[in-house]
MARLUMFI-869780 format. One line per field, with one value per residue (C-alpha): residue number from 0; x, y, z. Coordinates in Angstrom, 3 decimals. Layout:
<rs>
seq = NUM / ... .
X = X / ... .
Y = Y / ... .
Z = Z / ... .
</rs>
This chain:
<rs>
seq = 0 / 1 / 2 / 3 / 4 / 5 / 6 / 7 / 8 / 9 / 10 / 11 / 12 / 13 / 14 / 15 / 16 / 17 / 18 / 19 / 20 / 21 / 22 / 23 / 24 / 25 / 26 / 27 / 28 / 29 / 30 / 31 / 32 / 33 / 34 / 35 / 36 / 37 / 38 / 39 / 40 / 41 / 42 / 43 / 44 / 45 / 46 / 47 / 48 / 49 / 50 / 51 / 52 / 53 / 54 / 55 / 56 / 57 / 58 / 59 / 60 / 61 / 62 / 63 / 64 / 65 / 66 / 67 / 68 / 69 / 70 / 71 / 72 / 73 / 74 / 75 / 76 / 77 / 78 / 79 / 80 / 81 / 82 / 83 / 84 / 85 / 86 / 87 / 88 / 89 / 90 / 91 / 92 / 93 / 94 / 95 / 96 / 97 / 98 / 99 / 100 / 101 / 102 / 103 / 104 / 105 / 106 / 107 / 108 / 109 / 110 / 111 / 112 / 113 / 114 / 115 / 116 / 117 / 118 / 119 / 120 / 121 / 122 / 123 / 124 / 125 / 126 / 127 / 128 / 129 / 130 / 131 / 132 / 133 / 134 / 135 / 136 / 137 / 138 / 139 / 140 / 141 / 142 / 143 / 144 / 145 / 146 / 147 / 148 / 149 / 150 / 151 / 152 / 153 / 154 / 155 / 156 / 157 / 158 / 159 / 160 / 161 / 162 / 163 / 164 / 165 / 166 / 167 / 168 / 169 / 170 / 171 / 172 / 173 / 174 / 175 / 176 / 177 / 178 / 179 / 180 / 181 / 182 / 183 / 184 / 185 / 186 / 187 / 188 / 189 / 190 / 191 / 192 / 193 / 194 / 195 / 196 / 197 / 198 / 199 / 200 / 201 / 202 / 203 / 204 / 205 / 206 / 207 / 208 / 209 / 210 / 211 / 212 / 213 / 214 / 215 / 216 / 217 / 218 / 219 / 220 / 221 / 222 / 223 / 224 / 225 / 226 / 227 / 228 / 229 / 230 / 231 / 232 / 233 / 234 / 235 / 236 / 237 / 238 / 239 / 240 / 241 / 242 / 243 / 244 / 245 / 246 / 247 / 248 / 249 / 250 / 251 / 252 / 253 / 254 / 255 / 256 / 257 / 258 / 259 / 260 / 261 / 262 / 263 / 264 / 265 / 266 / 267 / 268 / 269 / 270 / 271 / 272 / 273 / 274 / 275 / 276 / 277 / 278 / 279 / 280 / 281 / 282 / 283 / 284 / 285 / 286 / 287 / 288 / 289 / 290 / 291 / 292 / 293 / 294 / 295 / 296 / 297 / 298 / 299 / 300 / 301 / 302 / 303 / 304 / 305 / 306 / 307 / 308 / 309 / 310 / 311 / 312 / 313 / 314 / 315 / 316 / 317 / 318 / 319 / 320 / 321 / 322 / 323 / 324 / 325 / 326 / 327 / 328 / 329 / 330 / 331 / 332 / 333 / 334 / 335 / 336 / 337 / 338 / 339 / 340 / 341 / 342 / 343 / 344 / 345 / 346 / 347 / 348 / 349 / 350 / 351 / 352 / 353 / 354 / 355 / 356 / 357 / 358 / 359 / 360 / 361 / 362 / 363 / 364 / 365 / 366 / 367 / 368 / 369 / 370 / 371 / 372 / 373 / 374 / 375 / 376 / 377 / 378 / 379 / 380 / 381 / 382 / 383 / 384 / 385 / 386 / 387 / 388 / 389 / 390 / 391 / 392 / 393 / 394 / 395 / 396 / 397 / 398 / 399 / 400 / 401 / 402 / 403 / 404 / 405 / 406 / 407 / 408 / 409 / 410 / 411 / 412 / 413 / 414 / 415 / 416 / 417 / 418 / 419 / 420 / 421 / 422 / 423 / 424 / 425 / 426 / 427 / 428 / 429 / 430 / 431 / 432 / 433 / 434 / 435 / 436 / 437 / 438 / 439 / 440 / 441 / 442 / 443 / 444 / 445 / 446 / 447 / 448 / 449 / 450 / 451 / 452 / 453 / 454 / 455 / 456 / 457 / 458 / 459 .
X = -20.418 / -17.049 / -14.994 / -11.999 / -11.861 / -11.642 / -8.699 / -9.726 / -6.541 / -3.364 / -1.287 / 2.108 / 4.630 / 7.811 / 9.643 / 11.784 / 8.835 / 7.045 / 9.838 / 10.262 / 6.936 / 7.083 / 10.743 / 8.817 / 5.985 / 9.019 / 11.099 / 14.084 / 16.007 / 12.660 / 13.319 / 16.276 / 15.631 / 12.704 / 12.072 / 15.737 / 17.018 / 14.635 / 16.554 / 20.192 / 19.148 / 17.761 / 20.805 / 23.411 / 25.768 / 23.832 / 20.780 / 22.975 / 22.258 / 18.594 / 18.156 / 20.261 / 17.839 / 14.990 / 16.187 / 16.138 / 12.393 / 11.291 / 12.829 / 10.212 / 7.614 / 8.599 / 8.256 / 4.562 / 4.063 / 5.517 / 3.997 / 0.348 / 0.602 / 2.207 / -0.742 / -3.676 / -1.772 / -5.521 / -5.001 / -6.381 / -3.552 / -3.777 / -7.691 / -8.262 / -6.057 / -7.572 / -10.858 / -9.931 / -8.314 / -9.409 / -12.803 / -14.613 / -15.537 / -12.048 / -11.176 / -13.467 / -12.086 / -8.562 / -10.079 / -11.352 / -8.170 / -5.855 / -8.383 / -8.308 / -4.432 / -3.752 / -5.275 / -3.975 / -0.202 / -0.505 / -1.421 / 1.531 / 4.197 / 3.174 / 3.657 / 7.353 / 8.058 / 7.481 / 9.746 / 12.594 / 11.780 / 12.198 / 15.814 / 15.208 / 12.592 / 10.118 / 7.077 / 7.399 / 6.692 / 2.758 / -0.530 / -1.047 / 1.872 / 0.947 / -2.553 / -0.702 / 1.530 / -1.110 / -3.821 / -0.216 / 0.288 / -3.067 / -2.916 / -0.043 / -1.011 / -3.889 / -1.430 / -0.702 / 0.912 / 3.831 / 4.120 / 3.993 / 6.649 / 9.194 / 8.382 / 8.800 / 11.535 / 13.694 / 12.559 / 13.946 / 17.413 / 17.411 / 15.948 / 19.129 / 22.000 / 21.192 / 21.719 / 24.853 / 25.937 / 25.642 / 27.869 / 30.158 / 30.969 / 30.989 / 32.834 / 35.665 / 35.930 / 35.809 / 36.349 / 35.835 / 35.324 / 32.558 / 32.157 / 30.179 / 27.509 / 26.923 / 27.474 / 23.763 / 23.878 / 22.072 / 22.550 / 23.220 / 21.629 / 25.271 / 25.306 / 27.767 / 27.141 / 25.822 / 25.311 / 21.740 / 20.779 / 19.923 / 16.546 / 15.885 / 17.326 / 14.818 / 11.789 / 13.080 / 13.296 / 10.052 / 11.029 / 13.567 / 11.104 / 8.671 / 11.247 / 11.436 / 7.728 / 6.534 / 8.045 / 4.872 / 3.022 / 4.381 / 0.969 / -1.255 / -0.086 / 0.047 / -2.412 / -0.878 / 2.477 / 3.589 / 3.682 / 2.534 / 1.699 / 6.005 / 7.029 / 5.769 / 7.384 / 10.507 / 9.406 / 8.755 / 12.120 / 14.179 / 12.573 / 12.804 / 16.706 / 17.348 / 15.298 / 17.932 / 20.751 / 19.657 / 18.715 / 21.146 / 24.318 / 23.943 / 23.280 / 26.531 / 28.518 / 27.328 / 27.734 / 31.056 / 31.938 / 30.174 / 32.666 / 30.670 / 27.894 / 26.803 / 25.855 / 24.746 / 22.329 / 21.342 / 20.481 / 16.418 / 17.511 / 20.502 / 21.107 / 21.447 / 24.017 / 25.792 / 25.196 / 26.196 / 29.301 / 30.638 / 29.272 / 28.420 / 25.299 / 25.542 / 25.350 / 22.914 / 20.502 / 20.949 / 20.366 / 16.971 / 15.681 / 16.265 / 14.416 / 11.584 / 11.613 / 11.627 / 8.823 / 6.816 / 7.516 / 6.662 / 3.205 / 2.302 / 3.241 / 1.036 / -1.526 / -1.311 / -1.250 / -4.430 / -6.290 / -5.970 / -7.828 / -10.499 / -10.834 / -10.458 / -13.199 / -15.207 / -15.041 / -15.541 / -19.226 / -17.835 / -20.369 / -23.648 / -24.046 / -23.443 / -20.150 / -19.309 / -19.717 / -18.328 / -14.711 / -14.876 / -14.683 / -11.535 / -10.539 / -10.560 / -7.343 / -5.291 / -6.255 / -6.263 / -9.273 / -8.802 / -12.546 / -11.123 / -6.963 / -9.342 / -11.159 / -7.957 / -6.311 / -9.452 / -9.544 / -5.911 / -5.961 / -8.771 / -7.340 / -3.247 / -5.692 / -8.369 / -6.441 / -3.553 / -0.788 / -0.604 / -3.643 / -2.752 / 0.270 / -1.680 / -3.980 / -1.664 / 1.335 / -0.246 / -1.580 / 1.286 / 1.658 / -1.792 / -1.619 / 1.609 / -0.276 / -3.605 / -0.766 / 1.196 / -2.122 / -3.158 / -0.039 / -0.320 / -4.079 / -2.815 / -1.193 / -5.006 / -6.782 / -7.979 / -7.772 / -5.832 / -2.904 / -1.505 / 2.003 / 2.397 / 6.210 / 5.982 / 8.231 / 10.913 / 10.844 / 6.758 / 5.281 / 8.170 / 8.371 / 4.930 / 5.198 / 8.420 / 6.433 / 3.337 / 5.779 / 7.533 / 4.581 / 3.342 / 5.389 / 5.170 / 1.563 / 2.765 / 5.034 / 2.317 / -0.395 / 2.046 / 2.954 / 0.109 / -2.565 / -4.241 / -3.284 / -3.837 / -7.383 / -7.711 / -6.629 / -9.009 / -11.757 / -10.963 / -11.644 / -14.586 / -16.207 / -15.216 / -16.788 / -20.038 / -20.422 / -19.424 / -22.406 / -25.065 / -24.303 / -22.120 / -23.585 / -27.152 / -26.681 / -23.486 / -25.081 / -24.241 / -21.342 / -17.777 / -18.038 / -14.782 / -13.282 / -9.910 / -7.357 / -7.086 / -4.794 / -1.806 / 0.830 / 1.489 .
Y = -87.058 / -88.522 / -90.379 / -87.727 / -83.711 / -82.964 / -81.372 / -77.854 / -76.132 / -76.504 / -79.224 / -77.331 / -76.982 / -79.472 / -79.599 / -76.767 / -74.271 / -75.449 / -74.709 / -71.552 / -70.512 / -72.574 / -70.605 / -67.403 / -68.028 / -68.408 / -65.242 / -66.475 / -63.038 / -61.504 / -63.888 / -62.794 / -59.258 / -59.019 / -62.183 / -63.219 / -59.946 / -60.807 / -63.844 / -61.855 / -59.441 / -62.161 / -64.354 / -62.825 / -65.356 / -68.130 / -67.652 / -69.982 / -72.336 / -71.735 / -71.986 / -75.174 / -76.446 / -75.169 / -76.897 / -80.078 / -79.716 / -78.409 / -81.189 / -83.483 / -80.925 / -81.261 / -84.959 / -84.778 / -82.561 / -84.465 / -87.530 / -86.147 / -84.088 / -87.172 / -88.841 / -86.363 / -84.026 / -81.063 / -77.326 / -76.669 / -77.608 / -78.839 / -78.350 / -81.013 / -83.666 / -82.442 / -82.771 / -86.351 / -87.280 / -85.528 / -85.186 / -82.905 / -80.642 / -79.727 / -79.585 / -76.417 / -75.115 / -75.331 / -74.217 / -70.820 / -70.631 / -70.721 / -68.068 / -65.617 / -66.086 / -66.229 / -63.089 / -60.775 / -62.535 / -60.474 / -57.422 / -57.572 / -58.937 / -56.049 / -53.348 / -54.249 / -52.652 / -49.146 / -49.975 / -51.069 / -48.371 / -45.403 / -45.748 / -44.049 / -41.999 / -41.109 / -41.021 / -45.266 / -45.349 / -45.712 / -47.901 / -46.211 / -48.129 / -51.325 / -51.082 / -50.692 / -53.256 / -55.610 / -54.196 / -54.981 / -58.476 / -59.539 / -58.460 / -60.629 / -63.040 / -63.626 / -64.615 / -68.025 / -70.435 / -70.954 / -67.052 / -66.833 / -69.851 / -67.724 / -64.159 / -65.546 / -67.713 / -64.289 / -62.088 / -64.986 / -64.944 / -61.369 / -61.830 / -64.863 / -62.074 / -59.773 / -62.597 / -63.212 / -59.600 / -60.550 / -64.092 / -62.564 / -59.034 / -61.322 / -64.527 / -62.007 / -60.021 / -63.023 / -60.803 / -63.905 / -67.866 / -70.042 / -71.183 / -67.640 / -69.759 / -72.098 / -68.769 / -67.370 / -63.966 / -60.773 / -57.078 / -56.024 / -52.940 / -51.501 / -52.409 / -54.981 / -58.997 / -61.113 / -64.954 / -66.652 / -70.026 / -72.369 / -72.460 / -69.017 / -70.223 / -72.927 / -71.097 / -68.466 / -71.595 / -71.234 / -67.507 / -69.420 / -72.237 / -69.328 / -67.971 / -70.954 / -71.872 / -71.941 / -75.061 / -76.812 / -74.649 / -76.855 / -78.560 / -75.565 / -75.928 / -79.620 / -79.689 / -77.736 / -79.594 / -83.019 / -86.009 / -84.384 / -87.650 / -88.701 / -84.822 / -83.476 / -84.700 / -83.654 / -80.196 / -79.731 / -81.110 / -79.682 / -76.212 / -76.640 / -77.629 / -74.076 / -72.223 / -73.351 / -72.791 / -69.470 / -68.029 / -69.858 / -69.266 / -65.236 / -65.150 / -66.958 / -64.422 / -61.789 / -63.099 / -63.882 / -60.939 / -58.205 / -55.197 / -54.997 / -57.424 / -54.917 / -52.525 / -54.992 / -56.045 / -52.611 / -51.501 / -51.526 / -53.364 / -55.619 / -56.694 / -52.602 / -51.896 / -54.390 / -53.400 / -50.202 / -51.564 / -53.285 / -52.065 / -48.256 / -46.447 / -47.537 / -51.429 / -50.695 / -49.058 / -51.805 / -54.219 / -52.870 / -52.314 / -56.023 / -56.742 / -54.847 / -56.722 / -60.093 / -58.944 / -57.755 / -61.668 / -63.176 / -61.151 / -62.429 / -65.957 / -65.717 / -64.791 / -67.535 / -69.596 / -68.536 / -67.912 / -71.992 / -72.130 / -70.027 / -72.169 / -75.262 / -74.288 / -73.331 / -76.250 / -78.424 / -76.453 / -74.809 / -71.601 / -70.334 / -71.825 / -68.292 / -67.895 / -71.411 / -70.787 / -67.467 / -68.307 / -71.895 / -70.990 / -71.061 / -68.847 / -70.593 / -68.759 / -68.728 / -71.688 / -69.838 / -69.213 / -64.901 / -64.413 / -66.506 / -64.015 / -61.014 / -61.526 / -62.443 / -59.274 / -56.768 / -58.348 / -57.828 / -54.495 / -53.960 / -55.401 / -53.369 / -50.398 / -50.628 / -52.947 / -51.565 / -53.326 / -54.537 / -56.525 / -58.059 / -59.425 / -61.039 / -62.338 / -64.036 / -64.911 / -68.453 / -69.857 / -71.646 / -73.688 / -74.644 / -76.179 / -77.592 / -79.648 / -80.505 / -81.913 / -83.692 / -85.547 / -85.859 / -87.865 / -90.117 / -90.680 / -91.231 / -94.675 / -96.541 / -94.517 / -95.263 / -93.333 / -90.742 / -91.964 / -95.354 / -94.774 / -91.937 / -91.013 / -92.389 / -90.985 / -92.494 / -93.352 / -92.836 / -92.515 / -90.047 / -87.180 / -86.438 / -87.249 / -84.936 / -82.519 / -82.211 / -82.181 / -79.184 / -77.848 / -78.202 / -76.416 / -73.476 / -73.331 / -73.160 / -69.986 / -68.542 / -69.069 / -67.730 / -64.609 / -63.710 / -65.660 / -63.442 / -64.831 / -68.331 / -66.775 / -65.446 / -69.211 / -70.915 / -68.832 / -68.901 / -72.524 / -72.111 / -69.711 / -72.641 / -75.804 / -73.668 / -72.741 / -76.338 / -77.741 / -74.932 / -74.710 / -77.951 / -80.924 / -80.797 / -80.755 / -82.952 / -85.280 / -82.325 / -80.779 / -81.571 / -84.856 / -84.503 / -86.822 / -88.148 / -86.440 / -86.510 / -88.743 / -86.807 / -88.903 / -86.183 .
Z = 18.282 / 16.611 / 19.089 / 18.537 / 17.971 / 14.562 / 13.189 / 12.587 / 13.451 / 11.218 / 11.627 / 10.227 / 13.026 / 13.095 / 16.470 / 16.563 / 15.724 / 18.523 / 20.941 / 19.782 / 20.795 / 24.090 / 24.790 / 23.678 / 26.332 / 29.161 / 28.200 / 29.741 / 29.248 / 31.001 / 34.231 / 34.745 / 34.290 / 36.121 / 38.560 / 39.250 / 40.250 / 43.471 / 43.955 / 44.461 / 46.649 / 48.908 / 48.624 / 46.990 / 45.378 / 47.331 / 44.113 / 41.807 / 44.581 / 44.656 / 41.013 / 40.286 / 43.125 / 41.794 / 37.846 / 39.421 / 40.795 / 37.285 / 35.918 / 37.873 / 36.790 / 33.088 / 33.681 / 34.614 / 31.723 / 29.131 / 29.667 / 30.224 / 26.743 / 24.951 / 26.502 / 25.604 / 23.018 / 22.980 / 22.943 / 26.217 / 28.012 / 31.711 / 32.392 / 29.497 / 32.010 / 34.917 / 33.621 / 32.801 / 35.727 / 38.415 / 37.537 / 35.431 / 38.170 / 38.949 / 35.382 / 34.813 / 37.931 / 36.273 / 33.101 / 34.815 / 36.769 / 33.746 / 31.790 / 34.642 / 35.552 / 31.244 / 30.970 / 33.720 / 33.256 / 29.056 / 31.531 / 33.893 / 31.158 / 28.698 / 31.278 / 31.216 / 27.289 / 28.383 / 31.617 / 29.664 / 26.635 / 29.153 / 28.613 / 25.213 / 26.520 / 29.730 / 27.758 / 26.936 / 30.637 / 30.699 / 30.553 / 27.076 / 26.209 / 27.571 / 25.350 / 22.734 / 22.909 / 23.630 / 20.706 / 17.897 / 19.933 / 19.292 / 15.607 / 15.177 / 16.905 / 14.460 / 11.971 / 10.664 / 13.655 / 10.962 / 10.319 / 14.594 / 15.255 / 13.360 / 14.488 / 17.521 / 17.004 / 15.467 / 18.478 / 20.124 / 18.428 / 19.937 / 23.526 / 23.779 / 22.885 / 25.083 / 28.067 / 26.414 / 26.996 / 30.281 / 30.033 / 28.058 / 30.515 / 33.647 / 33.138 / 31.091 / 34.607 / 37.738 / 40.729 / 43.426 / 43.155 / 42.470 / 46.379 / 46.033 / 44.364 / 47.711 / 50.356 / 50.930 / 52.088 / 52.677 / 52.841 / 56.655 / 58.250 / 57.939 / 54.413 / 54.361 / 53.177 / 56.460 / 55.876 / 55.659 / 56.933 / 54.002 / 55.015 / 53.915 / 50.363 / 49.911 / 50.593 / 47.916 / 45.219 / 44.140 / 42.885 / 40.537 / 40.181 / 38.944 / 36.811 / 34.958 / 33.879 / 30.820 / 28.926 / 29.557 / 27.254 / 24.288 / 24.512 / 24.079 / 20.688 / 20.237 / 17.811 / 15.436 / 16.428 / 13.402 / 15.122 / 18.558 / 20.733 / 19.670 / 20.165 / 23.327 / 25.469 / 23.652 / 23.074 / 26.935 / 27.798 / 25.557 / 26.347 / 30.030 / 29.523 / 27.328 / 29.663 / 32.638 / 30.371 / 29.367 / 32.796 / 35.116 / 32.980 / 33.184 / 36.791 / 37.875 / 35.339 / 37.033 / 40.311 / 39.752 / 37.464 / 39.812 / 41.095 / 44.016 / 45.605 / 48.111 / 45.404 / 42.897 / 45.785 / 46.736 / 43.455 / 42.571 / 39.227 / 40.036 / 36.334 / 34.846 / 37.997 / 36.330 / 32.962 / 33.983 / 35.690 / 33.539 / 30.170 / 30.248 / 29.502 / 25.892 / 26.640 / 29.519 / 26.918 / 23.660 / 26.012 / 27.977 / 24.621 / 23.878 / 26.807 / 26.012 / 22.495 / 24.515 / 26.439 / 23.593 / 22.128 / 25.094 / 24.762 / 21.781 / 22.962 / 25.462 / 23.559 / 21.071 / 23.984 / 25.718 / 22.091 / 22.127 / 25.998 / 24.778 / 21.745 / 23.009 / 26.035 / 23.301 / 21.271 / 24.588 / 24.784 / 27.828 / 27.142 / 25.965 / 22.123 / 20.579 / 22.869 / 21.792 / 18.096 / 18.050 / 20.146 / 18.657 / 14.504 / 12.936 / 10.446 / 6.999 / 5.689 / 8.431 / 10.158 / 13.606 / 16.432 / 15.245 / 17.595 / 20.719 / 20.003 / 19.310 / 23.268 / 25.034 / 23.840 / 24.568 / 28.087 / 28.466 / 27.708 / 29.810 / 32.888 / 32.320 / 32.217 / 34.693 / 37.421 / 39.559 / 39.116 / 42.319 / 42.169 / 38.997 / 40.670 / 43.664 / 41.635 / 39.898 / 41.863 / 43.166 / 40.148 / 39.002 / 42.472 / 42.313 / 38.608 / 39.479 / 42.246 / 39.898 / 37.170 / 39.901 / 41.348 / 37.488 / 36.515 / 39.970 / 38.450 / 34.336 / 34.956 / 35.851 / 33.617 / 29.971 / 26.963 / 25.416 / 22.841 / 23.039 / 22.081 / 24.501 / 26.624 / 29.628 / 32.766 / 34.594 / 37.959 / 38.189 / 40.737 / 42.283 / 40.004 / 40.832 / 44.649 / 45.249 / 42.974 / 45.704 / 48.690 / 47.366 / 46.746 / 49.976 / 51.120 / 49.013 / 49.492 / 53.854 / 52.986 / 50.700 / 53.910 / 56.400 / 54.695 / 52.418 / 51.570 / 49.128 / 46.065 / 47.219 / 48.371 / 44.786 / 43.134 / 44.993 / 44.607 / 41.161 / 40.911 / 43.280 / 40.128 / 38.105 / 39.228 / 40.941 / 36.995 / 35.770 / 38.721 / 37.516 / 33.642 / 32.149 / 34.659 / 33.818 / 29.694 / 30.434 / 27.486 / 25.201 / 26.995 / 28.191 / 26.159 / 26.325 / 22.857 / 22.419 / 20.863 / 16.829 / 15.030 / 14.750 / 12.429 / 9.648 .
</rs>
């Protein structure tokens, strides 16, 4: 077997395309539509705090990412470092992680069109919806990665104006001053605002910190990426800087431009009661139908992201041979894995129809903390390993991104055990399925499989 994967998908994106899919993946507008609003009625003015907070540990987070895929620019994303680093064992345990949490995340984000088109009408608001959203996704998906980087980049374009509805009505009607942004509060029993220690603030910054992922998903298409090894780390930067400027920049405008906190933080959807505030019925409806379009991008991000883990286990031998084959052939016209797109979107739709909703959230509400902590041990491991490109980014002030990355972590994973441990039950059994499979299937044919080559040259 060559020394490095062979370049089978197409090496076409510059830069700029590749953040638009990464920014796609996030759907910035989405966070703060869907996962922010959490955030205010927790802590009122005090989740500007939480969020600036939570930009600085991303930050660290980004760090860890960018040097790892400047390092080993491959498709599969974090399990192809873990693998590397941590041990091969582990890395099929993040491989199976990131399939089953990959899967079930197109599920849950595609359930949020019909919720946003049942301003226009009821009907929008149902799993029949969701399957169909996800069965047009995965057609487009299919496409060229050139044809996808600016579909998605225009849906883009769209998904940033409607958060600058939201800029523009609040900061044009300041109602109180921006030492709102550093007062935590909550909703009292009698319905007025009642202060909150800071320590209730910083166990809700992993909400924000949630709200933010994404920008390391530059790498799942590295390999279609010009110059990846130079560009990666840029591409998860600069994505991770928008992402903060885009979500954090509405939420203080509507802070500060709120008539009323108390009903902004009684309201089941914070951001329409202001919306409705401040814009009308009219504005509230344009602008939940932009969301839905965001979703419906972010949908086929995803998909184009986990199309490139299924192909990329594939390729790695990850499966029986006719599996392999199958989800590992690339499509000679459009230079895309259409068998590995075509799975990810039947299981999809077979999970947002068969799987309450609820579940699907457990099962995937830990998953990010737990790859946040392989990465963070990954990148304490990169600096004594050997391999991967030479002339890779390397992070300032190693080893403490990394270190500050597992202590915050840490402590999300003590929150997560002392309220619900489900999902972290689900995440580790999750890699549990992973290496038992990797010990039974991959380890005794590990001559033939999970060679595990370096990445291709990439200077085009």
């Amino acid at each position: 077997m060559s020394n490095e994967y062979r370049q089978e998908l197409a090496r076409s994106l510059t830069l700029r395309e590749n953040i638009f899919i990464t920014l796609s993946t996030v759907t910035p507008a989405s966070s703060v539509f869907i996962i922010i609003p959490s955030l205010i009625v927790g802590l009122a003015g005090g989740s500007v705090a939480a969020m600036v907070i939570a930009a600085f540990l991303a930050i660290f987070v980004g760090l860890c990412y960018a040097e790892l895929s400047s390092r080993w620019p491959i498709s599969g994303g974090e399990y192809t470092w873990a693998a590397r680093l941590l041990g091969k064992p582990m890395g099929f345990g993040v491989l199976t992680l990131s399939l089953m949490a990959g899967i079930l995340i197109i599920s849950v984000i595609g359930s949020g069109v019909g919720t946003y088109l049942s301003v226009v009408w009821d009907g929008f608001n149902s799993p029949w919806t969701t399957i169909i959203v996800i069965v047009i996704t995965t057609v487009v998906a299919c496409f060229t990665i050139k044809a996808n980087a600016w579909v998605t980049g225009i849906f883009l374009g769209l998904e940033v104006l409607t958060v600058l509805v939201l800029v523009v009505l609040g900061f044009s009607h300041i109602q109180r001053g921006f030492d709102t942004f550093v007062t935590p509060q909550s909703l009292g029993a009698s319905g007025g605002l009642e202060p909150v220690t800071w320590g209730v603030l910083f166990s809700l910054v992993s909400v924000a910190l949630f709200a933010y992922g994404g920008y390391g998903t530059a790498v799942f298409y590295s390999e279609e990426t010009k110059n990846a090894s130079k560009t990666m780390a840029r591409a998860v930067m600069v994505s991770l800087l928008v992402t903060v400027l885009v979500e954090l920049l509405p939420v203080m405008a509507v802070i500060l431009g709120a008539d009323s906190l108390e009903s902004l933080m009684a309201s089941e959807a914070p951001m329409n009661e202001f919306l409705l505030q401040r814009g009308g019925e009219t504005v509230n409806m344009l602008v939940s139908i932009g969301i839905a379009i965001a979703v419906f991008n972010a949908v086929i991000a995803i998909q184009i992201q986990n199309a490139r883990l299924v192909f990329a286990s594939a390729r790695d031998r990850s499966w029986p041979v006719g599996v392999d084959r199958l989800l590992g052939s690339i499509n000679a016209r459009t230079k895309s894995p259409i068998a590995a797109t075509v799975l990810v979107g039947v299981l999809a739709a077979a999970a947002g129809y068969l799987l309450p909703f609820g579940w699907l959230i457990v099962a995937t509400s830990a998953t990010v903390v737990v790859i946040y902590v392989a990465i963070a041990f990954a990148s304490l491991r990169a600096r004594s390993a050997s391999g991967g490109r030479p002339d890779h980014y390397r992070m300032p002030l190693w080893p403490l991104p990394p270190l500050i990355v597992i202590a915050f972590m840490a402590y999300v994973l003590y929150k997560i055990l002392a309220t619900d441990p489900t999902p972290l039950i689900v995440a580790v059994a999750s890699i549990l399925v992973g290496v038992i499979w990797y010990a039974i299937f991959i380890r005794p044919k590990q001559g033939e499989r999970w060679t595990l080559p370096e990445p291709q040259a990439d200077e085009n």
